[in-house]
C-alpha positions in Angstrom: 0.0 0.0 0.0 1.6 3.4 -1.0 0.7 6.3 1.3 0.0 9.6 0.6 2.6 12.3 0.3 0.2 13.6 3.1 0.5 10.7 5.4 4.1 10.1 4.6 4.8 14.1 5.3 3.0 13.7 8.6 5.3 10.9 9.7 8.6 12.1 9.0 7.2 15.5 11.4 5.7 13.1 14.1 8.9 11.1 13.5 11.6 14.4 14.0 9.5 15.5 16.7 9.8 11.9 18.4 13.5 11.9 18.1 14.1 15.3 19.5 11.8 14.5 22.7 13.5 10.5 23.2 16.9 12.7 22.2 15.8 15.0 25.3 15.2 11.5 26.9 17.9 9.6 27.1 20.1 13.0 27.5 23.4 12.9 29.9 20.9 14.9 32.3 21.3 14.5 36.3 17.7 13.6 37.5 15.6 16.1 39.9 15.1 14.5 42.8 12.0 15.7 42.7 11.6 13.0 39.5 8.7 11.7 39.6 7.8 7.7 39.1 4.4 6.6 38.3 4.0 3.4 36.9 7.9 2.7 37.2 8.4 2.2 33.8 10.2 4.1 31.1 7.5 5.7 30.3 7.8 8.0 33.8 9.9 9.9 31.9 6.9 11.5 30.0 4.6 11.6 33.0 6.3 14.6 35.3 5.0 17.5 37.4 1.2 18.0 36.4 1.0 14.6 35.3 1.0 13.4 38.7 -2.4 15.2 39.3 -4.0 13.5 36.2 -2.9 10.1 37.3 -4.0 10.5 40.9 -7.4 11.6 40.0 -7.8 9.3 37.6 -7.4 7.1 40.2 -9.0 8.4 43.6 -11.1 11.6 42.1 -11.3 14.8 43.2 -11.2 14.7 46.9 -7.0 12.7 47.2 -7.0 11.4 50.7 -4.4 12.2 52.8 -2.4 9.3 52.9 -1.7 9.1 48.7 -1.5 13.4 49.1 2.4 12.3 50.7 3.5 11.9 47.0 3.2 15.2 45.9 5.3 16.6 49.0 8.4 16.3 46.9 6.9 19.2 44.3 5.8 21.7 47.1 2.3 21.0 47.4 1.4 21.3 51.6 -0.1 18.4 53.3 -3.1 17.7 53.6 -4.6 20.0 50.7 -6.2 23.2 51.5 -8.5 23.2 50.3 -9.2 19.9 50.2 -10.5 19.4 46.4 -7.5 21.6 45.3 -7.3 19.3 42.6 -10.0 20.8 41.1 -7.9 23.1 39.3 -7.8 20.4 36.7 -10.5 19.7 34.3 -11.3 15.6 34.1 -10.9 15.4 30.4 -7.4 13.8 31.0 -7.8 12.2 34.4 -11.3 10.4 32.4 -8.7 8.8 29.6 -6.3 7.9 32.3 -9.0 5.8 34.2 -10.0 4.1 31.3 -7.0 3.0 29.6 -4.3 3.7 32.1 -1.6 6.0 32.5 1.0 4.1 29.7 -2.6 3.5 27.6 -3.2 7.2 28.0 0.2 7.9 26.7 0.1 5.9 23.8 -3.3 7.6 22.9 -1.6 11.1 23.0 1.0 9.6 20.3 -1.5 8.7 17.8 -3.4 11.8 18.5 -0.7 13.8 17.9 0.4 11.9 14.8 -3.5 12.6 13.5 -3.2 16.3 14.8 -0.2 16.9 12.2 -2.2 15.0 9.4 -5.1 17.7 9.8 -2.8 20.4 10.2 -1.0 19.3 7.3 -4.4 19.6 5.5 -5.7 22.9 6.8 -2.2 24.1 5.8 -2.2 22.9 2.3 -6.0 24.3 1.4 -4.7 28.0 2.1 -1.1 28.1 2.0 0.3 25.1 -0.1 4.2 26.2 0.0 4.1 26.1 3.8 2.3 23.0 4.4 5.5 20.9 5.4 7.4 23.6 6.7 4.4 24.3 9.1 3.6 20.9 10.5 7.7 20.1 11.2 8.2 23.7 12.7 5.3 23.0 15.3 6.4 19.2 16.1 9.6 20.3 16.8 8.4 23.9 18.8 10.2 24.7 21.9 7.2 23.2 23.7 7.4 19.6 22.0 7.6 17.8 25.3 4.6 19.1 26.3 2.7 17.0 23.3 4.4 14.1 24.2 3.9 13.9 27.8 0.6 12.9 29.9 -0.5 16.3 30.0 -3.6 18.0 28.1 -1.8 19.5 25.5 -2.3 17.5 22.4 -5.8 16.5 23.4 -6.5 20.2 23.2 -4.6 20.6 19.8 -6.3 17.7 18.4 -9.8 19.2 19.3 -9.1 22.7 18.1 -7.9 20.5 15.0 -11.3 18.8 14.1 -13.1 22.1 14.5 -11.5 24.0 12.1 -11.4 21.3 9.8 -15.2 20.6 10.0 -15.8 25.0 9.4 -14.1 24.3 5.7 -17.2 22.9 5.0 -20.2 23.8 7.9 -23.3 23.0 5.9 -22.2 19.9 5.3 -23.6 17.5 8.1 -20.7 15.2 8.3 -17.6 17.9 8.9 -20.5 20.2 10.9 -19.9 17.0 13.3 -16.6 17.4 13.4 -16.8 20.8 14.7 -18.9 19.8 17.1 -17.1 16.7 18.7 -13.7 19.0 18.4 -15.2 21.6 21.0 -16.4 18.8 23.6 -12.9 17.5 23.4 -11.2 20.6 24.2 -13.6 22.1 26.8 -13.2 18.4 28.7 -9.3 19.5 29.0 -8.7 22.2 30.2 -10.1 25.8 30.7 -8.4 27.1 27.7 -10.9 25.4 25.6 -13.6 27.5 26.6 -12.2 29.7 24.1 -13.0 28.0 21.3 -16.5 29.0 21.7 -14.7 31.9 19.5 -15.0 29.6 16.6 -18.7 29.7 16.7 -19.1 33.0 14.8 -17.7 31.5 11.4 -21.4 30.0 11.9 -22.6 33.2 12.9 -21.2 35.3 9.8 -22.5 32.4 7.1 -26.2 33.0 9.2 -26.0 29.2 10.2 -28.2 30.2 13.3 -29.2 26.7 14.2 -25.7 25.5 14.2 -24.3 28.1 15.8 -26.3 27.7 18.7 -25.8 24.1 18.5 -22.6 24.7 18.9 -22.5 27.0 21.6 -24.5 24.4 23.5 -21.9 21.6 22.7 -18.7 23.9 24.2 -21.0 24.1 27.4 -21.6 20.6 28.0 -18.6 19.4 29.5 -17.7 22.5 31.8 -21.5 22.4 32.8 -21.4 18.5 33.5 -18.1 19.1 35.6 -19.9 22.1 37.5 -22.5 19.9 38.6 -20.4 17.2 39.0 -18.1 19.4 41.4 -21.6 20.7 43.0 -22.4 17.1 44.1 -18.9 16.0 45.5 -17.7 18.9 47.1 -20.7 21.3 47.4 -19.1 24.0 45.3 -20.3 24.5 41.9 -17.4 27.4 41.7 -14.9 25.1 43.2 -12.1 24.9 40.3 -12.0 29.0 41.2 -10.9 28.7 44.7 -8.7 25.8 43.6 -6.5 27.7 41.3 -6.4 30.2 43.7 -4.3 28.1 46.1 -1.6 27.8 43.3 1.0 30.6 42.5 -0.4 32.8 39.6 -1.7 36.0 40.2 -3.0 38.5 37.0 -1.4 41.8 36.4 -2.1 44.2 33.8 -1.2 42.7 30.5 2.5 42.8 29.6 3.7 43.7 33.0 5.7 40.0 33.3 7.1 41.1 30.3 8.2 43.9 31.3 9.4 43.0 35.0 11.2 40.0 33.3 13.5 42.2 31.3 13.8 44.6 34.1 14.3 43.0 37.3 15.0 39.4 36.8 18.1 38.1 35.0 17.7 37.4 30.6 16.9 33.6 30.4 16.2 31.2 27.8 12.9 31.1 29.1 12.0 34.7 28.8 14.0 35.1 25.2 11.5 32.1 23.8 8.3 33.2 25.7 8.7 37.0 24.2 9.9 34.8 20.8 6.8 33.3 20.7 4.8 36.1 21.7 6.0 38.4 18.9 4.9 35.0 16.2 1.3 35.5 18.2 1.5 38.9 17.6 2.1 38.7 13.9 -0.2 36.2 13.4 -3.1 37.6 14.7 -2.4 41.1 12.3 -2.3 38.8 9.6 -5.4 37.2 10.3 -7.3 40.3 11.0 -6.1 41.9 7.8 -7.0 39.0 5.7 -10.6 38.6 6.5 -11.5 41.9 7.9 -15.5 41.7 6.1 -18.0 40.6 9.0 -20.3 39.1 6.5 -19.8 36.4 4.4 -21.3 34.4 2.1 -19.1 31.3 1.4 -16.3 29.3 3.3 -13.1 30.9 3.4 -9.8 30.7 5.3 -10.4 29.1 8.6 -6.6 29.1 9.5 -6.2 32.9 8.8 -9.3 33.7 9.5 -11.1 36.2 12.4 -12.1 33.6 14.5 -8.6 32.4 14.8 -7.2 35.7 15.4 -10.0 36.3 17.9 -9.5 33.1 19.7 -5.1 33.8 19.6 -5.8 37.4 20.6 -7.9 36.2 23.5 -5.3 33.5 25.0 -2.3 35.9 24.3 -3.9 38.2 26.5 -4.6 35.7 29.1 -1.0 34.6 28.9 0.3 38.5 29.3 -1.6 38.9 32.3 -0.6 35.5 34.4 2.3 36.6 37.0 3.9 34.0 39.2 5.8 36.6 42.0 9.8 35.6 41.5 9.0 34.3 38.4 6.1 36.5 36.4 6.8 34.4 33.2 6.8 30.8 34.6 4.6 28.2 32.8 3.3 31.1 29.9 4.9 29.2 27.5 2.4 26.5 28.1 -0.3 28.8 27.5 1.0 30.2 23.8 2.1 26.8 22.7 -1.1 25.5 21.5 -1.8 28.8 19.5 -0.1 26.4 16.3 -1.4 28.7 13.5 1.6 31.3 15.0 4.4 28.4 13.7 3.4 28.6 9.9 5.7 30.8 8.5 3.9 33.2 6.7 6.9 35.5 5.5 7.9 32.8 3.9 5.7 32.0 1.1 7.2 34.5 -1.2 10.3 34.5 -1.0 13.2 33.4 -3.2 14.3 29.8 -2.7 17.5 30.6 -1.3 16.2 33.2 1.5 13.3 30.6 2.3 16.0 27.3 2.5 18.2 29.7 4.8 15.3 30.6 6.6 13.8 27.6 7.3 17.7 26.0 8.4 17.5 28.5 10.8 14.1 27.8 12.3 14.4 24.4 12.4 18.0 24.1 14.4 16.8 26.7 16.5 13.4 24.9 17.3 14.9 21.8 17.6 17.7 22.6 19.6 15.0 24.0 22.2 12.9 21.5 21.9 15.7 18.8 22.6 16.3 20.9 25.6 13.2 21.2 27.0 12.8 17.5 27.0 15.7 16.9 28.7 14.7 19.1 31.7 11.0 17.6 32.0 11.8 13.9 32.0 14.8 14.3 34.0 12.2 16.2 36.7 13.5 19.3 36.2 10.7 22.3 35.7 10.6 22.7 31.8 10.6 26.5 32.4 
């Protein structure tokens, strides 16, 4: 069976991106000794940090009892919780997959999905910007937050949802990708409380005067958040309690830009702050070009959905989140993670008509650059080091 250029394009991305991370992996790192091991297998290496709370509420839900709370004294977390369904803070997407399959079943899941991820990226790329269809899948597998979609977090669930909903918008009116859409936002509001965003995407239906669908969908980005409010109503008596959960962690909110600005003022030039603003500035851009390229509120046809104003609403909306989070000693730790599933900022754009030389240089560049961050990054996170 021959595969598509498509499909075979896909893999060699998914398979770069999985030699960078294993690269990361098997690195001549000294482990944290706040490591972490879950399942005391290799694949630990991919389940650090957050992943611990996924795993644990898989496994005892949303109220931890005291005695398994002992394992997460080694990352900072006081014992016994306060309050006690600070774990709340997570959304049960994850910790639902985890229960199900298991934590190295989970993991595998998030492989294929992200392998399928790049397949419909590669796609969405190709139907508006053909030259950059390669270059943008292998520049996002290998962005400086790779780990992250390789690892038991929420990431590339996310990604994968926010995937399927643009792909069904190409083509709203017809039932089959409509469904798409609409099983895309129920997987990415189950994740995390990002997704509530893409109830952004809902206006494409909106501006083509699909009432009926648009308000389907609005009501199928509810259902999970709703389900998990009442489910959080029943177990803990707090309907609001994922609010005063997060508020037991460390971030705080500012005015937006200020842990910009007080990272380059008062805090030593790291990596981290270089490739936070780096990727802020490829947000930026991004979201200019998609305003400027479908600036008409009404339309009559499907258009861009990559470049589009739904997708520079929905990156405009989670930039500004990210520029307002503020962790004191540390205003731009664990940003990144918010600005790395924004994967329409990776495609290249300035690329697409430029002389073959330039473009080759350009995309030499990129790619080290990336990669050599990415390899980085996934050395600190499976050797239990904070990624950031």
């Amino acid at each position: 069976m021959t595969l598509t250029k498509r499909t075979q394009r896909s893999l060699f991305a998914y398979g770069v991106h999985a030699l960078i991370v294993l690269f990361g992996a098997i690195g001549p790192l000294a482990p944290s000794a706040d490591r972490l091991s879950l399942t005391h297998t290799f694949a630990d290496v991919f389940m650090q940090w957050d992943s611990q709370w996924f795993v644990n509420i898989a496994k005892y839900g949303y109220l931890i009892p005291q005695y398994a709370q002992q394992a997460f004294t080694t990352t900072g977390n006081d014992v016994p919780f306060h309050p006690p369904y600070r774990a709340a803070a997570f959304f049960p997407g994850l910790p639902v997959v985890i229960h199900l399959l298991s934590p190295i079943g989970a993991l595998i899941l998030v492989e294929v999905l992200f392998f399928f991820a790049l397949w419909l990226m590669y796609g969405l790329i190709e139907a508006e910007r053909p030259t950059l269809k390669t270059i943008g899948i292998l520049l996002f597998a290998i962005n400086p937050c790779a780990i992250y979609f390789s690892a038991l977090y929420t990431e590339t669930f996310s990604l994968f949802g926010i995937l399927l909903i643009l792909y069904g918008l190409r083509n709203p009116r017809q039932w089959s990708r409509y469904a798409l859409s609409l099983a895309g936002v129920i997987i990415a509001t189950s994740m995390h409380d990002l997704g509530v965003f893409t109830i952004v995407f809902g206006l494409r239906l909106v501006r083509l005067r699909l009432w009926w669908r648009a308000a389907l969908y609005a009501v199928a980005a509810g259902i999970a958040p709703a389900v998990y409010e009442l489910y959080l109503w029943s177990v803990v008596h707090n309907p609001l309690a994922i609010f005063t959960a997060e508020d037991t962690w460390e971030r705080g909110w500012k005015a937006p830009f200020v842990n910009v600005i007080e990272s380059l003022v008062h805090y030593p030039i790291t990596l981290d702050t270089l490739v936070v603003i780096g990727l802020m500035v490829l947000v930026i851009v991004q979201i200019v070009r998609c305003l400027h390229e479908d600036s008409r509120w009404r339309i009559t046809s499907e258009q861009s959905v990559v470049f589009s104003l739904e997708t520079g609403i929905w990156m405009l909306c989670i930039l500004l989140l990210a520029s307002c989070a503020y962790i004191t000693g540390d205003p731009l730790k664990s940003v990144m993670r918010f600005l790395c599933i924004l994967w329409p900022a990776f495609v290249p754009l300035f690329l697409a008509d430029g002389a073959e030389t330039k473009r080759l240089t350009w995309i030499v560049v990129l790619t080290l650059g990336f990669g050599c961050d990415a390899a980085f990054g996934a050395a600190l996170f499976t050797h239990g080091w904070f990624f950031q």
